[in-house]
C-alpha positions, -999 to +999 in steps of 0.1 A: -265+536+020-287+553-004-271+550-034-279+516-045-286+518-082-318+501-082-323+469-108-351+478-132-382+457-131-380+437-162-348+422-150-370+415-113-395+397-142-376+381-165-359+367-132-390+351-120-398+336-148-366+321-156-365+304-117-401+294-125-399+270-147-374+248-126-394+249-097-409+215-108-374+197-096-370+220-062-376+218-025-375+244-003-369+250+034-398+280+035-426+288+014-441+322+018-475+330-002-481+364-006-460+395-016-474+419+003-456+440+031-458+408+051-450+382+027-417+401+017-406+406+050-411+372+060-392+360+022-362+383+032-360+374+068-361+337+062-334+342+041-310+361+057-314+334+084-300+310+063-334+291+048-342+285+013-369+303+003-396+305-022-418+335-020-452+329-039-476+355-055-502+361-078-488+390-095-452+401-098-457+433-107-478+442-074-450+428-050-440+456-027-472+474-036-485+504-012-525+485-020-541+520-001-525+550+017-489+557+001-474+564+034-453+549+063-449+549+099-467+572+126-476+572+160-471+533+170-465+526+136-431+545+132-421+525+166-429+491+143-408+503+111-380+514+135-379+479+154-380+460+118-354+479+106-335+474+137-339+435+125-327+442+091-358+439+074-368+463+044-394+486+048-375+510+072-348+515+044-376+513+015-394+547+033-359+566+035-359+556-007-394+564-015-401+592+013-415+627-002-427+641+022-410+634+060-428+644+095-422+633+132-456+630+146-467+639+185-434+660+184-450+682+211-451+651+236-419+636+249-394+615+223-408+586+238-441+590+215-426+609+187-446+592+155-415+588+126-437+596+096-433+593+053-454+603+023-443+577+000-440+578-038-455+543-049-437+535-079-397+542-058-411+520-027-423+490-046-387+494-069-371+493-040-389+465-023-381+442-056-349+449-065-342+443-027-357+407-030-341+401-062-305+407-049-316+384-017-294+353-014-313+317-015-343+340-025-365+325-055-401+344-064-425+328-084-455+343-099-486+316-094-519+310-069-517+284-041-546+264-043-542+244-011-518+232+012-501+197+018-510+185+050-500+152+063-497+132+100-477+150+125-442+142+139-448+122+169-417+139+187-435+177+182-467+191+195-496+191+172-521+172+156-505+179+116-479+186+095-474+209+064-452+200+035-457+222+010-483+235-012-503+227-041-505+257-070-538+262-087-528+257-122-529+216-116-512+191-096-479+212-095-469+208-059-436+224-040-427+210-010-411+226+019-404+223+057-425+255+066-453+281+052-456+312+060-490+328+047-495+361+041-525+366+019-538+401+031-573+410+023-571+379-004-582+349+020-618+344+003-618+383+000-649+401-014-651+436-034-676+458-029-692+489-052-718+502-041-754+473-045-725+448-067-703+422-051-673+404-066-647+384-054-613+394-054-587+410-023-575+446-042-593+456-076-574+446-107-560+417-092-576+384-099-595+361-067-572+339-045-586+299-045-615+294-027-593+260-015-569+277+004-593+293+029-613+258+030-577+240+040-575+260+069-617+257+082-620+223+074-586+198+069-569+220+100-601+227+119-588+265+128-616+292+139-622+319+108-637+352+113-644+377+092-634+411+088-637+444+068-620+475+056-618+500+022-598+524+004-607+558-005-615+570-046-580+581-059-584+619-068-571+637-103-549+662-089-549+689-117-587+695-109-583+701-073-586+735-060-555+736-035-562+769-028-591+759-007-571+739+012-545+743+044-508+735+037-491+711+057-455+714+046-422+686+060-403+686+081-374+709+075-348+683+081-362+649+072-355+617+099-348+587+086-364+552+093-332+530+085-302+530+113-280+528+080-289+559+066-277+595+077-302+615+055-332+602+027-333+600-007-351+629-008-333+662-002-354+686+021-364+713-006-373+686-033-401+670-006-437+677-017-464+694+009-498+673+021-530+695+018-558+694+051-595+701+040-627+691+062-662+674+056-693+696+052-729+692+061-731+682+021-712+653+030-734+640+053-763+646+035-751+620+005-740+599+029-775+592+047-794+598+009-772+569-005-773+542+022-797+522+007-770+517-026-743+504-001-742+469+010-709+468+023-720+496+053-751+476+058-729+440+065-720+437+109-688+426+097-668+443+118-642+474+104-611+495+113-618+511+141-592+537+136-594+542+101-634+542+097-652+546+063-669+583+057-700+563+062-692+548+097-681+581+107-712+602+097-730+574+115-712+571+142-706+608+146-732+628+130-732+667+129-695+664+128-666+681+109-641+655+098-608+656+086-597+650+051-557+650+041-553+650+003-518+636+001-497+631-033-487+598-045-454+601-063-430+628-077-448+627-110-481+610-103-513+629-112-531+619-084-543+627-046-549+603-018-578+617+002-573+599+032-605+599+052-629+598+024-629+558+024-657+550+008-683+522-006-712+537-024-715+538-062-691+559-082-715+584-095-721+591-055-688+592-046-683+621-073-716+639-058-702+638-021-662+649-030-679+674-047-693+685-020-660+696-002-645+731-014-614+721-022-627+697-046-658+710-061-647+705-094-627+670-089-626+640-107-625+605-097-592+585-115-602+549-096-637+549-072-634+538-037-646+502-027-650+481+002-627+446+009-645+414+031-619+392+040-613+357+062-592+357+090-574+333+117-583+337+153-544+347+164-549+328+199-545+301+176-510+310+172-477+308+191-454+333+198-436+325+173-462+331+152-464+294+145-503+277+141-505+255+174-521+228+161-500+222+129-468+217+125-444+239+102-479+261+095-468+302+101-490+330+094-485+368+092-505+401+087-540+409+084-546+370+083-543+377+119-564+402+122-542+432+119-548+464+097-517+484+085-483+482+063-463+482+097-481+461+118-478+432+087-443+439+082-434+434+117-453+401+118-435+393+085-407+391+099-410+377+128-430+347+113-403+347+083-373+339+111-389+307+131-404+298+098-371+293+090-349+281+124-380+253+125-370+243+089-332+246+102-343+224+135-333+256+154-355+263+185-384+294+182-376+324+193-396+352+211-398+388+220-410+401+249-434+428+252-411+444+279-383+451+251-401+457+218-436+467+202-433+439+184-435+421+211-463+437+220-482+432+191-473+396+189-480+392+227-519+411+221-527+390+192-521+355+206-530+363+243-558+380+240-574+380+199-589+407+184-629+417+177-618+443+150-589+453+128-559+457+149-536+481+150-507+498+168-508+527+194-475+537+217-506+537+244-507+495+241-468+492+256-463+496+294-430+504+288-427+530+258-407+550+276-382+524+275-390+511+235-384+544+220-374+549+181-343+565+191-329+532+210-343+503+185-308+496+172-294+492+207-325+465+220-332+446+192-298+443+167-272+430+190-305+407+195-311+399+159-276+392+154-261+373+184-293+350+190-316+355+163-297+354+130-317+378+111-293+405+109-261+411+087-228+418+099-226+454+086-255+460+105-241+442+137-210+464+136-222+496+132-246+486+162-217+480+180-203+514+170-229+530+182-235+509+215-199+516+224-200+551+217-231+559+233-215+545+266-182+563+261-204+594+260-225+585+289-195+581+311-181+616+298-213+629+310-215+613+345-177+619+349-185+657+350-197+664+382-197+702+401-215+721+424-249+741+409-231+772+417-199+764+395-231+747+370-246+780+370-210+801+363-206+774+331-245+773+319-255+809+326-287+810+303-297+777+327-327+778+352-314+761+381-327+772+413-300+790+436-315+774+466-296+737+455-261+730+466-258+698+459-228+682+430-249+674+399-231+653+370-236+666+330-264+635+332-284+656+359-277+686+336-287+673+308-321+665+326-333+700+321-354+715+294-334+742+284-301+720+286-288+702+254-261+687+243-248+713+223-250+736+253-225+713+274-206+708+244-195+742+244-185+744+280-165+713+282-152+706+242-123+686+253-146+652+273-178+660+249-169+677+218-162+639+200-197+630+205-216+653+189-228+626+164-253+616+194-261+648+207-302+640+202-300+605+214-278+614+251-304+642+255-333+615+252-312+587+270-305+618+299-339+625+300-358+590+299-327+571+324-352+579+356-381+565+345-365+535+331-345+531+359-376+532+381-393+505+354-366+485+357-385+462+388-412+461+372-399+449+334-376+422+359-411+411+373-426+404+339-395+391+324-394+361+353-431+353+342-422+350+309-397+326+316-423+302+334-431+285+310-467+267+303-468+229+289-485+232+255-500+199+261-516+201+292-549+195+305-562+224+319-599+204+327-581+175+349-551+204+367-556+195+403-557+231+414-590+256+417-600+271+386-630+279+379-643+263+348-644+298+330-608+301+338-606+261+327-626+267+291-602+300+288-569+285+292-575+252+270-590+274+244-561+298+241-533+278+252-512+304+269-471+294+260-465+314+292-472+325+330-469+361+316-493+354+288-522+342+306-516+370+331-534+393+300-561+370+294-592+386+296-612+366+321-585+351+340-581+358+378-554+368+399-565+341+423-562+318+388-528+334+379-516+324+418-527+285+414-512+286+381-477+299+395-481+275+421-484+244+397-454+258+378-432+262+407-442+230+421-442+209+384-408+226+383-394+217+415-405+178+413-390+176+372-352+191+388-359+167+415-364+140+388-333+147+371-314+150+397-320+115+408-318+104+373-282+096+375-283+070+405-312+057+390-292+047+356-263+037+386-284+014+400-297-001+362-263-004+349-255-025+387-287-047+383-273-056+348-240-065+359-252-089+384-274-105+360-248-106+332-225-124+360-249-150+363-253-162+332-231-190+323-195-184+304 
């Protein structure tokens, strides 16, 4: 699958300027605005579902664009990139392209938490990205600013108190209708640069503002709850006057993974991948940082940052008398330049030099593009369904750090997902939904609009109950046969070699389980195996396989004739043997969970007038957030279990007295259609 022949990019422009100028005369089943790694996601997937789709952005050339750290995946993360891939979305594929340097993360802990990781080249991933959209069926890109949205009265027959038609481009009255938006602006949604004591507006520097109108569409026609939020990007490093030396080698991963299900190896071949460099902080560091506060307005703002991926500032602050870590990572085969991730930073330039400086490794650097600091707008995500879908208006989807995330993956995976119902509601196909209890997307999705964020969100395998069950190695096998069968998001090639695998991976399984002998006769077979001598019990090659110092390869050997034919899956049976216990023992619990999902919540009702005691936290809680499900207001913060028991209560009864309803529907149309006879034979002939 890797050797596409990429399109080059002035065929990707010349493209989008020729479907430009007919968009006058078009209308489109889904809008998305914004090409970042959520916006092209959510173009693609609407797509491939069947929509027509127009994908809106300021700037061609940045579609696709890694806007800070040129890199993919890791711990959480790598679970996101694996799931959209799964789906057939683009940036799992794009890493295995653009991937330099390759690394599984947490590879000391159990498969379960392995991190998939990439160093990405930027120019190759955001080729990639565009040539990918430009061979996309009923795809059309357009290079222009939304100014606002069309909003209009609601369909009576649908929840929600509007409706969104389209959109209105800055340049003039040009407007482009369509059945659904998706919006995906980033850090652009009345975004604010920072530099030191100067403020400008703008989302990333050298790209132009986003209209003020948009963000005032969404506050004031729709009446949705904005926040604000923060984050930065680190100076970008000449790499010729960095003294490496100085600096610890991290080397790849001999035998690079890839993100994609379709690929067998990356672009990259093993020796050609380039090494990251780890340096540390010094008591210099600090010492600018606490001399140069008074020059930085950004640090001095509450609005609240990254948590995870703090400024230098926040973390001398937060931390002081601390060593931190600083990774200088490169940013292409051929670029001239390090990423010093860590060293985010909003002070003035000529500061920024002084405190680099101050690190061994680059005592004698110099700064290509300064660091600077981003203010954004946001959308409260309890505002949102599961689907991603804005409760209150109709046709109205948003994705990414509008939500409140921070990351590539994280944006991606809400991409997507928004992307699909954005396009089965413009296809008057029903949402659909994925349960935390069968993907970190689900997860995610489920965090955001159950319980909101305070703070930049982003993914940790710690945030799943059941990780040990949403692994990378089995993201093809729980979310394709999905994607495919009830979604529509995934292609048939994909489908099929799902299917492969699926039906492989059980043929193996029940080679395994069919081998069954005593430990003694295990023992004469594995001799280099530590099994204790006191067991006499029959294991099967699945018990086997259970041990540490038993792979695949191992039974492989001992019994070629059953096992030999599956050595194509020799890691994922030695994962699947190892993990079937605990996910057997889950299993309850996942069923448990699963049923309250299922119990649905009336989007309508009114939580102040239920006849059932809650308190009126509990009341002011659930009419605030809306919960689509039992499940979802089970992970409300401030809601009860006594609440959650009169809520399951009103369900089961509300649900008991509507079958009871239909049931008796028919004799009651009987007894109509009887009545009307009678009075029909009354009438005079």
């Amino acid at each position: 699958m890797l050797t596409k022949k990429l399109q080059p990019l002035q065929n990707f422009l010349s493209l989008v300027s020729r479907r430009g100028s007919h968009l006058a005369r078009q209308q489109y089943d889904v809008i998305v605005v914004g090409g970042g790694h959520a916006g092209t996601e959510a173009a693609a997937a609407a797509a491939r579902v069947g929509a027509e789709t127009l994908l809106v952005s300021q700037k061609i050339q940045t579609i696709g664009a890694l806007s800070c750290n040129p890199s993919l995946g890791g711990v959480g993360k790598g679970q996101l990139v694996k799931e959209v891939d799964a789906l057939d979305g683009l940036c799992g594929r794009a890493g295995d392209w653009a991937g330099i340097h390759f690394s599984i993360l947490n590879r000391r802990k159990g498969p379960a938490v392995w991190g998939p990781r990439a160093q990405l080249d930027r120019q190759r991933y955001r080729n990639f990205i565009q040539s990918e959209l430009q061979s996309t069926p009923r795809l059309t890109v357009l290079e222009g600013s939304v100014e606002e949205l069309l909003v209009s009265e609601p369909n009576p027959e649908e929840l929600g108190h509007h409706r969104v038609t389209g959109i209105r481009l800055a340049n003039g009255s040009h407007l482009i209708s369509a059945s659904s938006v998706v919006l995906t602006t980033g850090t652009f949604l009345s975004g604010s640069l920072f530099l030191g004591q100067s403020m400008s507006p703008g989302g990333r520097i050298g790209d132009a503002p986003s209209s003020a109108g948009l963000s005032q569409t969404l506050r004031e026609r729709l009446g949705l709850r904005i926040g604000r939020l923060r984050t930065g990007t680190p100076p970008r490093i000449v790499k010729d006057s960095v003294d490496l030396s100085l600096a610890h080698v991290h080397p790849p991963d001999s035998h690079p993974t890839p993100f994609s299900f379709l690929n067998t190896h990356t672009r990259c071949k093993p020796e050609e991948q380039l090494p990251c460099y780890l340096t540390y902080t010094t008591p210099g560091v600090e010492r600018v940082v606490r001399e140069s506060l008074h020059l930085n307005c950004h640090i001095q703002q509450d609005t609240k940052g990254p948590r995870y991926c703090p400024s230098i500032e926040s973390r001398v602050l937060r931390f002081p008398g601390r060593q931190h870590q600083v990774w200088l990572e490169p940013e292409g085969v051929t670029s001239d330049l390090l990423y010093p991730q860590g060293l985010s930073m909003t002070m003035p330039p000529d500061v920024q030099l002084r405190l680099i400086r101050e690190i061994p490794a680059m005592h004698k650097a110099e700064i290509h593009t300064p660091g600077y600091g981003v203010q954004y707008d946001f959308v409260c995500p309890t505002q949102l369904s599961p689907a991603l879908q804005v409760k209150s208006t109709q046709g109205l989807f948003l994705a990414g750090q509008i939500n409140g995330t921070t990351g590539y993956e994280e944006a991606a995976a809400q991409g997507l997902w928004a992307g699909v119902n954005a396009a089965r509601w413009a296809l008057s196909m029903p949402p659909v939904a994925l349960s935390r209890t069968e993907s970190y997307i689900g997860v995610l999705i489920d965090d955001l609009v159950s319980r909101g964020v305070t703070e930049p969100y982003r993914m940790f395998t710690s945030r799943a109950e059941f990780r040990t069950s949403l692994r990378p190695d089995n993201a093809d096998l729980r979310l394709t046969l999905k994607g495919f069968e009830e979604v529509g998001c995934v292609s048939t090639l994909r489908y099929q070699e799902a299917v492969r695998v699926r039906d492989s991976l059980q043929d193996a399984l029940a080679a395994l389980q069919a081998l069954s002998l005593s430990t003694h006769n295990w023992r004469k077979k594995l001799p280099d195996m530590r099994m204790s001598e006191a067991k006499s019990t029959l294991l099967t090659g699945m018990d086997v396989l259970q041990y540490n110092d038993v792979s695949f390869e191992m039974l492989a050997s001992a019994f070629p004739e059953c096992l030999l034919p599956h050595m194509e899956f020799s890691q994922r049976l030695k994962i699947e043997a190892v993990y079937r216990p605990h996910c057997n023992l889950q299993k309850k619990e996942i069923e448990r969970i699963q049923k309250e999902e299922n119990m649905s919540l009336p989007q309508d009702i009114d939580y102040f007038s239920l006849p059932v005691s809650l308190s009126q936290e509990v009341r002011e809680i659930l009419d605030r957030v809306r919960p689509s499900t039992l499940g979802a207001a089970t992970r409300l913060q401030g809601i009860t279990p006594a609440a959650i028991v009169h809520l399951l209560n009103y369900v089961r009864h509300t649900g008991q007295k509507e079958r009871r309803t239909h049931r008796n529907q028919p004799d009651q149309k009987k007894e109509r259609e009887e009545e009307l006879c009678g009075r029909n034979a009354a009438l005079p002939q």
